[in-house]
GUKEVEX-321645 format. One record per residue (C-alpha): residue in one letter; x, y, z; residue number from 1. Coordinates in steps of 0.02 Angstrom, whole numbers, plus 50000, padded with zeros to 5 digits. Example, Ala and Ser with C-alpha at 12.3 -4.5 7.8 and 13.67 -1.06 7.14 Angstrom:
2
A; 50615; 49775; 50390; 1
S; 50684; 49947; 50357; 2
END
This chain:
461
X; 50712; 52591; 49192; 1
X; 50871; 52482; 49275; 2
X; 50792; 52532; 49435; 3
X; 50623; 52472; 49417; 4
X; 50697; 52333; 49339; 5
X; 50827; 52326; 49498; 6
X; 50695; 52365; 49637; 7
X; 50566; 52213; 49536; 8
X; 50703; 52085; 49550; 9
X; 50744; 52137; 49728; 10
X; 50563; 52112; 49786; 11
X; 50542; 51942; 49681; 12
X; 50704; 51889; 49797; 13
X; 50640; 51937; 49941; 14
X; 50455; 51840; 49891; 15
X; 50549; 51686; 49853; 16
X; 50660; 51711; 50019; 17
X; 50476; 51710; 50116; 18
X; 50406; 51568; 50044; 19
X; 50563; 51458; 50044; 20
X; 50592; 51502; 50254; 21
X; 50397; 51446; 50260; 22
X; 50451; 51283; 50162; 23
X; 50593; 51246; 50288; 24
X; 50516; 51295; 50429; 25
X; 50623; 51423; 50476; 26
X; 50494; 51541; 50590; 27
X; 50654; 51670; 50635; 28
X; 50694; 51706; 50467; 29
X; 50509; 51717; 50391; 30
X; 50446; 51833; 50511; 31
X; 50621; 51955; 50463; 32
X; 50573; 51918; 50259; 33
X; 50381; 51971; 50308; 34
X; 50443; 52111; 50365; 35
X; 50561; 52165; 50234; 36
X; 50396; 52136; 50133; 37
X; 50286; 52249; 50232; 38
X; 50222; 52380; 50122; 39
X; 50120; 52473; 50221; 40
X; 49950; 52371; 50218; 41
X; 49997; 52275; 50397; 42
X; 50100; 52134; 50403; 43
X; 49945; 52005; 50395; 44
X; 49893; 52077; 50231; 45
X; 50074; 52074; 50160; 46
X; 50074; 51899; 50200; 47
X; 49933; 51846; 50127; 48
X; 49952; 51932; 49946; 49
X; 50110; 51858; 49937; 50
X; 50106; 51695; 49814; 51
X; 50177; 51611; 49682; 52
X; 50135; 51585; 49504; 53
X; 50017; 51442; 49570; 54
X; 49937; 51537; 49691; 55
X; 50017; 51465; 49837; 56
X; 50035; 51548; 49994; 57
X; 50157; 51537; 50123; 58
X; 50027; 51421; 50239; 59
X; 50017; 51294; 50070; 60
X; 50220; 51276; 50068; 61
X; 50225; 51283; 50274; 62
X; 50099; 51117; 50275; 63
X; 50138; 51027; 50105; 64
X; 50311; 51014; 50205; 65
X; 50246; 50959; 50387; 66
X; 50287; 51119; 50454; 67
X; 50186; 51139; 50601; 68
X; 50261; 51309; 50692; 69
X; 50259; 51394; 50538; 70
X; 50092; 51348; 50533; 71
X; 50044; 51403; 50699; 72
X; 50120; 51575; 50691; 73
X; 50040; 51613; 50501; 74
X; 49875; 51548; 50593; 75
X; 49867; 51602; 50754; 76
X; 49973; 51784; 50755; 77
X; 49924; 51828; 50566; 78
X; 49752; 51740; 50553; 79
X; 49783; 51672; 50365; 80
X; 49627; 51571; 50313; 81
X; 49660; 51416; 50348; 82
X; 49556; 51355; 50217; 83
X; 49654; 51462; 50108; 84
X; 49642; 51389; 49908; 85
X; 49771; 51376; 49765; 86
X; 49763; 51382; 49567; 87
X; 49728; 51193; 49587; 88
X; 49578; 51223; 49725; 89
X; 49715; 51135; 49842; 90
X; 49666; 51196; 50032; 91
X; 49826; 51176; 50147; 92
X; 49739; 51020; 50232; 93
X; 49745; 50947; 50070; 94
X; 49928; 50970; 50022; 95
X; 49984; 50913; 50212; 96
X; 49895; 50754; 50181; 97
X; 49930; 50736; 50024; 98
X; 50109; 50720; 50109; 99
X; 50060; 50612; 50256; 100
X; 50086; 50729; 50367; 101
X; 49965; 50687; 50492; 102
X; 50039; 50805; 50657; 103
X; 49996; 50970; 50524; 104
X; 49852; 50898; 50476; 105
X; 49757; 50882; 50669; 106
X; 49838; 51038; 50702; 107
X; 49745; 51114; 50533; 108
X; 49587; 51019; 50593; 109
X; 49616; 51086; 50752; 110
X; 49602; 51265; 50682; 111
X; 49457; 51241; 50596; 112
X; 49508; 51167; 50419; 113
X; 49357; 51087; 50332; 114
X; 49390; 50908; 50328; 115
X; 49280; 50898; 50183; 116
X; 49359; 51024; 50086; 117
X; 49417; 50951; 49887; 118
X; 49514; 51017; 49776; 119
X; 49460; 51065; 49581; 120
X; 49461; 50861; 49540; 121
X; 49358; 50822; 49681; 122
X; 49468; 50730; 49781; 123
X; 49468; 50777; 49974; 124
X; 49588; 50741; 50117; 125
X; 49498; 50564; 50142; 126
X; 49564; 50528; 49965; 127
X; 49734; 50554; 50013; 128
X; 49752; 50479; 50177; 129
X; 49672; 50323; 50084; 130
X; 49798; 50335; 49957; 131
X; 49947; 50345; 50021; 132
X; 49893; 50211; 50154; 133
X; 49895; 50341; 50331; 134
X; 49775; 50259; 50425; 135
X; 49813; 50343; 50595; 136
X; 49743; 50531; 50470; 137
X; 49624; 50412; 50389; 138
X; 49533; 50367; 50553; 139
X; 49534; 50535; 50599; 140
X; 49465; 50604; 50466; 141
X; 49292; 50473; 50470; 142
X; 49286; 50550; 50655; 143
X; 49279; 50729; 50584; 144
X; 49116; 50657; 50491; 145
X; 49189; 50658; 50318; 146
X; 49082; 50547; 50196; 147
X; 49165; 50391; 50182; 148
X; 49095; 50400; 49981; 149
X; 49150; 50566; 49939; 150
X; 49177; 50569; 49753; 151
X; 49310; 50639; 49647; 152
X; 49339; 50635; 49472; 153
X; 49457; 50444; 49497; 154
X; 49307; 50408; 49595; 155
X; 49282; 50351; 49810; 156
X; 49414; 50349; 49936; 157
X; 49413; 50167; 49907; 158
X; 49436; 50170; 49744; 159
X; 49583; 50275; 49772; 160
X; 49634; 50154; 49940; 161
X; 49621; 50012; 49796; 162
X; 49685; 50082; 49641; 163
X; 49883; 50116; 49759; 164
X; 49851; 49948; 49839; 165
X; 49827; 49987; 50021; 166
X; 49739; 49845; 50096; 167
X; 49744; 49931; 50258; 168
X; 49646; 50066; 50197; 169
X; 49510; 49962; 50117; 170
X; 49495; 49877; 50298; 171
X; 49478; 50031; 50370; 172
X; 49346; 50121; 50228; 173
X; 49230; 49968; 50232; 174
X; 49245; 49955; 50418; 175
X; 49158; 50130; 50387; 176
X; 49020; 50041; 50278; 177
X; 49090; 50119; 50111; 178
X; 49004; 50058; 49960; 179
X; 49119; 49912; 49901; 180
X; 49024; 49941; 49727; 181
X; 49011; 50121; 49706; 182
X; 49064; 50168; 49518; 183
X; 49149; 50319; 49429; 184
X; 49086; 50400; 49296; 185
X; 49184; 50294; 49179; 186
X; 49102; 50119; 49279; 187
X; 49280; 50119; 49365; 188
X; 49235; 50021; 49542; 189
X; 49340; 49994; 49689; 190
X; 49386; 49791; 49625; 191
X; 49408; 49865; 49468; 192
X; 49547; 49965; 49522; 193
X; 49618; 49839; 49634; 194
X; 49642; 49705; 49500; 195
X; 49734; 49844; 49402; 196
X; 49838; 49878; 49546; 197
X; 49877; 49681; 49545; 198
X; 49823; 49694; 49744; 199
X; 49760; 49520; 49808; 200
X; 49730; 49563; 49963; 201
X; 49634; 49725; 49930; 202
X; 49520; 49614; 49803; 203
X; 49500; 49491; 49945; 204
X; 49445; 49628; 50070; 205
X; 49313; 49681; 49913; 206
X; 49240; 49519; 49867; 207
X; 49217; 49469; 50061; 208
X; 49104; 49643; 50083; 209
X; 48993; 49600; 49942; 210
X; 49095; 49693; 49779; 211
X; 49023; 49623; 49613; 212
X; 49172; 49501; 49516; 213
X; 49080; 49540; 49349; 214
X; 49067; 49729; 49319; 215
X; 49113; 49828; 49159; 216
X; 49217; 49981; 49106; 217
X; 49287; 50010; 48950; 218
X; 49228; 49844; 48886; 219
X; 49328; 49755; 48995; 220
X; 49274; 49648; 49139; 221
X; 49406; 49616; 49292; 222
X; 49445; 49446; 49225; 223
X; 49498; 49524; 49068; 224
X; 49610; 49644; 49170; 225
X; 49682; 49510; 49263; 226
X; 49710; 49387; 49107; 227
X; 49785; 49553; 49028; 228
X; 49917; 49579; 49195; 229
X; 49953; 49378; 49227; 230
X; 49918; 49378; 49387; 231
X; 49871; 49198; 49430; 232
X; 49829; 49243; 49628; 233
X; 49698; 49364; 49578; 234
X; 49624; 49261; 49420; 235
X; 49601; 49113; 49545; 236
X; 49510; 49232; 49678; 237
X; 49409; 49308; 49541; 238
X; 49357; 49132; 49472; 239
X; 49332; 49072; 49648; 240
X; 49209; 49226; 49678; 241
X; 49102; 49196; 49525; 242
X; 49185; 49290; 49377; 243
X; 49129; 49245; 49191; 244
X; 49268; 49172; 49097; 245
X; 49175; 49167; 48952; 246
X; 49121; 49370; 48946; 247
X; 49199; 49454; 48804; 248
X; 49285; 49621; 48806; 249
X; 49226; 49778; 48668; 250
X; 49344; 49675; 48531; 251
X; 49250; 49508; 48551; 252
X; 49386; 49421; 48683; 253
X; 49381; 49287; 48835; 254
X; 49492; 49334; 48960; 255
X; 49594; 49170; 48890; 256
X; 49607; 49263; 48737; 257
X; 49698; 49414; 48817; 258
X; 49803; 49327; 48918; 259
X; 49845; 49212; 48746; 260
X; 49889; 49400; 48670; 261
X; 50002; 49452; 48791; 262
X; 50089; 49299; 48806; 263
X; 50039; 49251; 48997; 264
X; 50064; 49062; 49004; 265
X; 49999; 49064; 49182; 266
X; 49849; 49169; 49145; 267
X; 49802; 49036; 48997; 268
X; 49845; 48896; 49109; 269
X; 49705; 48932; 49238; 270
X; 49568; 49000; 49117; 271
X; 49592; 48819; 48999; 272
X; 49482; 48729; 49104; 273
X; 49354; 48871; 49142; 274
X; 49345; 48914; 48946; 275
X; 49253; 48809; 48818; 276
X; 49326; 48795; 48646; 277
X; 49323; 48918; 48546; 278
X; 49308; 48872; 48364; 279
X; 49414; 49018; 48288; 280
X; 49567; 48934; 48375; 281
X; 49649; 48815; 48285; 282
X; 49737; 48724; 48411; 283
X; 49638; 48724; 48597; 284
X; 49792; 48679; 48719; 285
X; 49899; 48828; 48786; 286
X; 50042; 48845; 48666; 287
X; 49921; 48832; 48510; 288
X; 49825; 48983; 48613; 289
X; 49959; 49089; 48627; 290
X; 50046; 49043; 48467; 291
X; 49875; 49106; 48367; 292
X; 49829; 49252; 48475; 293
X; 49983; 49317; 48461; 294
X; 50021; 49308; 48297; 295
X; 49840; 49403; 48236; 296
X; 49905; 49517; 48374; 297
X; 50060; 49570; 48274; 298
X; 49923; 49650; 48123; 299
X; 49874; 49760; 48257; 300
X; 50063; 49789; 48316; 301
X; 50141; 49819; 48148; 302
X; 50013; 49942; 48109; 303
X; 50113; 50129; 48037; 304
X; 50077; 50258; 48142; 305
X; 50055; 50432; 48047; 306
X; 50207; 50518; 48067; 307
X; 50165; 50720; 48088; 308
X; 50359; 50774; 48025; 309
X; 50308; 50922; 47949; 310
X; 50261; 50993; 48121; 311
X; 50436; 50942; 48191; 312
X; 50523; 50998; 48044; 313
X; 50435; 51171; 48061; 314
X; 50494; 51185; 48237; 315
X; 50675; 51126; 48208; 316
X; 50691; 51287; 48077; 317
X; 50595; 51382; 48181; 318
X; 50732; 51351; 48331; 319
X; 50876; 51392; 48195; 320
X; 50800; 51557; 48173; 321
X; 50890; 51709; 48271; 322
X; 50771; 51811; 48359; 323
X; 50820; 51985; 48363; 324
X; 50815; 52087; 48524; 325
X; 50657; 52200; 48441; 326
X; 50554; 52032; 48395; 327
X; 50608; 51971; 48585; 328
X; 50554; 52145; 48663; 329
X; 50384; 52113; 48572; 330
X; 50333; 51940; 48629; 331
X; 50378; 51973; 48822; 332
X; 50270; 52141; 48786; 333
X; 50121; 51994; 48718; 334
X; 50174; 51878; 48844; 335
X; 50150; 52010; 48980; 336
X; 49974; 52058; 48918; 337
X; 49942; 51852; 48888; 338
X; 49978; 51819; 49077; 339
X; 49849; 51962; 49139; 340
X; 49715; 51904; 49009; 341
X; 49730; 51717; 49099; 342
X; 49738; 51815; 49274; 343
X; 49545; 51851; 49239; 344
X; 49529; 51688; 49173; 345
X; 49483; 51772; 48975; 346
X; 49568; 51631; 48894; 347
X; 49533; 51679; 48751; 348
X; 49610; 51850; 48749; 349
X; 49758; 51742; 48829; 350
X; 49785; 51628; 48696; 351
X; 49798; 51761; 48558; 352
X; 49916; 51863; 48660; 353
X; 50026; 51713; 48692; 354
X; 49980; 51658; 48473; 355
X; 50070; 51841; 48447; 356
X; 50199; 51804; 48577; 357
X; 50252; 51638; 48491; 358
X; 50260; 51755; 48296; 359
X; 50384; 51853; 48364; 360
X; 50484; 51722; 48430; 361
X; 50431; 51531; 48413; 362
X; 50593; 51470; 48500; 363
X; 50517; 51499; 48684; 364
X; 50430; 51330; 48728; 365
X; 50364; 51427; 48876; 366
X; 50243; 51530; 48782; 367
X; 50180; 51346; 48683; 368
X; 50162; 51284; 48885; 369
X; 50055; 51431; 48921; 370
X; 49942; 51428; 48779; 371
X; 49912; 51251; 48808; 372
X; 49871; 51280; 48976; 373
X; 49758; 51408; 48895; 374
X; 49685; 51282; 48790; 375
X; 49649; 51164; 48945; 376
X; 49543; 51292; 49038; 377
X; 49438; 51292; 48879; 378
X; 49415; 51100; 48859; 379
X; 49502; 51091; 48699; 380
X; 49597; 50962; 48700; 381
X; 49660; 50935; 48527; 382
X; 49733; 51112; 48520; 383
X; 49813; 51085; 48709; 384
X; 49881; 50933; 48643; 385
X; 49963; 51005; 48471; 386
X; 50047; 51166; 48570; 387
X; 50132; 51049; 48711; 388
X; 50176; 50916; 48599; 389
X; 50275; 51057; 48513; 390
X; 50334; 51129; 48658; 391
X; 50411; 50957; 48702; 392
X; 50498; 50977; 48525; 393
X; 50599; 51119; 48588; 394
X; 50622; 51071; 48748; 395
X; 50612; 50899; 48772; 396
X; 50702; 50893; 48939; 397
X; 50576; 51013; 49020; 398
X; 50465; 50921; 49160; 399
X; 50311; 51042; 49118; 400
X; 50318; 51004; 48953; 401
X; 50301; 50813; 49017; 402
X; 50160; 50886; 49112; 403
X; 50071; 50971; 48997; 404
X; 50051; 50841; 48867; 405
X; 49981; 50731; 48986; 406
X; 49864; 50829; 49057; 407
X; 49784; 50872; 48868; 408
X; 49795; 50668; 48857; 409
X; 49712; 50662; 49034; 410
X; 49572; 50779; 48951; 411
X; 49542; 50681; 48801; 412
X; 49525; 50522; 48907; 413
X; 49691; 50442; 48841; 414
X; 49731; 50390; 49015; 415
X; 49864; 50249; 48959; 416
X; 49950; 50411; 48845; 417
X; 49928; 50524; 48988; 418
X; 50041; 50434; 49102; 419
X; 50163; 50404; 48995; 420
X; 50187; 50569; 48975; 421
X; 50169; 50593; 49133; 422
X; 50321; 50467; 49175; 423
X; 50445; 50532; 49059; 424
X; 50409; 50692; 49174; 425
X; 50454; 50596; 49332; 426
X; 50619; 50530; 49265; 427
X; 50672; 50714; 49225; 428
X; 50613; 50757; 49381; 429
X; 50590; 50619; 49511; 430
X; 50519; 50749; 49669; 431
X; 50401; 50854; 49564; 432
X; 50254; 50794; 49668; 433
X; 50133; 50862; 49573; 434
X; 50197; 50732; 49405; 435
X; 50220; 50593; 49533; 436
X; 50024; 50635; 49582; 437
X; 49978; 50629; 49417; 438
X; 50074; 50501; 49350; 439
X; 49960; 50367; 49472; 440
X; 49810; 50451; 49451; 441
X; 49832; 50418; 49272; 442
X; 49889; 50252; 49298; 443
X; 49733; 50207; 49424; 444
X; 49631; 50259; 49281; 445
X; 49722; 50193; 49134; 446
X; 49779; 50029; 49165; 447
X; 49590; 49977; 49191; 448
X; 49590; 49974; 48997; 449
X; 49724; 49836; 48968; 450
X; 49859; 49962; 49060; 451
X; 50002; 49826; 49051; 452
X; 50126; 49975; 48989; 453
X; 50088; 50061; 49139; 454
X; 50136; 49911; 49254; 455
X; 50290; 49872; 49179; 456
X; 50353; 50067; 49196; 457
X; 50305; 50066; 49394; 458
X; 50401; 49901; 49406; 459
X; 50548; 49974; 49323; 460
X; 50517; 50141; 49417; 461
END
């Protein structure tokens, strides 16, 4: 038994040896851990089963980090796919430019990599190069005919372009004729997201190609969004363009209204002379405004919010408990049949091995991380979002955790909740790129639906 258990560990060091030379880009000492991996199948095929928990291969790690020679040998001498996918649908094209890595990604291009390739959310290497504001990748990319319009589930690349304020990008996408009004499912357009992102210059780039000033998600027009953020540049352009200060949101508001609520002198300022009175208001000037709107605001603020203690209280006697080695023995043993069930993707079976795994011993916030995961797969959110919430109970300074919760938030459309959640991730752990990634997807999403919390947290990022 010690020498399975010996000869397991040995070959789990010599995995994560493998993948970490392919990370650094150390070719000599990957091709010696390949070989201390060879079991007999040929050294391509050793190479290529070997991944981690997400699926990753060595090709994912070699061009997430811009590591082209790795690349070239795994390629070119061991013929790994290059369109090789992860548990997230992520090709390697599409972690290298997630990166900005644009050297690996022509070389990846170069090999045959299908520029048109997304990942499980839709998004595609276009996405990213618009996103992160690579305009050298993004150029190359329109060459390689990719659709200027390809959709994902946070909608165009220039929705994405807008939503991380890269006016550059937006010059470049509508250069490319992209549809300055193309919508997400949730009406989410691409001035939409640049009013959220407080970018003037990306909403001047919109409104000169034709994007409509007066569109509608969540209730909420762009004038409201702006009025909500107090950004006086951007309410200008949009008044100057043709916005309606007189729409009202899904709670009955003018933009003045909002920007009144939250307090935005500026914002009320502008809009006073574009606004008719509005007999509900007391006192039509700007202090009598913001005076009123604020103060039927603090109903809605002072609101009690149902405390769920008895969960927390079950968890904090549950930690207190000793687990004895026989109860500990058990839930690996239900762990270990939990992780195969979610190998063939039966969920199901999963989540009652891991529901057995947590009886015998409800102090491993691991085993609430997997269910929820579990949970995810299966759409249900509410039960995702109870099992990582209480995995963040007993572990509150665990990034997944972080994780976790947002993405059952992210599935339940709570974008604003999602990347909070997602934030308090990032400050445990500021280069987990895969938090950071959803942390502003959340946010380009979110803050469309007066996202002010989100602002303030990337300021003070």
């Amino acid at each position: 038994m010690a020498t399975d258990a010996s000869t397991a560990l040995g070959v789990r060091q010599k995995v994560q040896q493998f993948l970490n030379a392919a990370q650094t880009g150390n070719v000599d000492l990957l091709k010696k851990a390949a070989a201390q991996l060879d079991n007999g199948k040929g050294l391509a095929k050793t190479v290529a089963d070997v991944k981690d928990a997400n699926k990753r291969g060595a090709l994912h790690f070699a061009a997430r980090e811009g590591k082209t020679e790795v690349c070239k040998y795994l390629i070119e001498e061991l013929k790994i796919d290059v369109d090789l996918r992860d548990e997230d649908g992520d090709t390697p094209l599409l972690h290298t430019t997630r990166q900005g890595h644009g050297e690996t990604a022509r070389y990846l291009l170069d090999c045959g990599a299908d520029p048109t390739a997304s990942s499980d959310l839709g998004a595609t290497a276009l996405h990213h190069a618009a996103g992160i504001g690579h305009i050298e990748l993004l150029t190359f990319l329109l060459s390689r005919g990719v659709s200027v319009d390809s959709h994902s589930d946070a909608g165009t690349p220039l929705i994405w372009g807008c939503g991380h304020g890269q006016p550059d990008s937006v010059k470049v996408l509508l250069e490319a004729h992209a549809n300055p009004n193309a919508e997400t499912d949730d009406n989410i357009t691409p001035l939409l997201s640049a009013v959220a992102a407080g970018s003037l210059s990306c909403l001047e780039l919109l409104i000169q190609a034709g994007a409509s000033p007066n569109v509608t998600a969540g209730g909420a027009t762009p004038l409201h969004i702006a009025a909500d953020n107090g950004s006086p540049g951007i309410i200008n352009c949009l008044l100057k363009a043709g916005a309606d200060p007189n729409a009202v949101d899904e709670d009955g508001l003018k933009p003045i209204q909002v920007a009144g609520g939250r307090g935005n002198r500026a914002a009320v300022e502008i809009l006073l002379s574009q606004t008719p009175a509005i007999e509900s208001i007391r006192n039509w000037s700007v202090d009598g405004i913001i005076e009123q709107m604020q103060s039927e605001g603090k109903v809605l603020d002072e609101a009690p919010k149902e405390a769920d203690t008895s969960e927390k209280s079950r968890l904090s006697e549950q930690d207190n408990l000793e687990v004895t080695p026989e109860a500990k023995k058990k839930s690996l043993e239900a762990k270990a049949r939990g992780e195969d069930a979610f190998r063939r993707k039966d969920y199901y079976m999963a989540i009652d091995a891991y529901t057995q795994a947590i009886d015998f011993d409800p102090s491993n916030a691991a085993l609430l991380s997997n269910r929820s995961l579990c949970w995810i797969r299966l759409g249900q959110a509410d039960q995702a979002l109870t099992d990582a919430k209480a995995c963040r109970t007993l572990k509150p300074d665990w990034p997944k955790a972080c994780y976790r919760e947002g993405a059952a938030l992210r599935l339940m459309q709570r974008f604003d909740e999602a990347a909070n959640a997602f934030y308090e991730g990032v400050k445990l752990d500021p280069e987990n790129k895969e938090l950071v990634d959803a942390f502003r997807e959340a946010v380009e999403v979110g803050r469309k639906f007066h996202g002010t919390d989100q602002q303030n947290m990337q300021t003070s990022q």
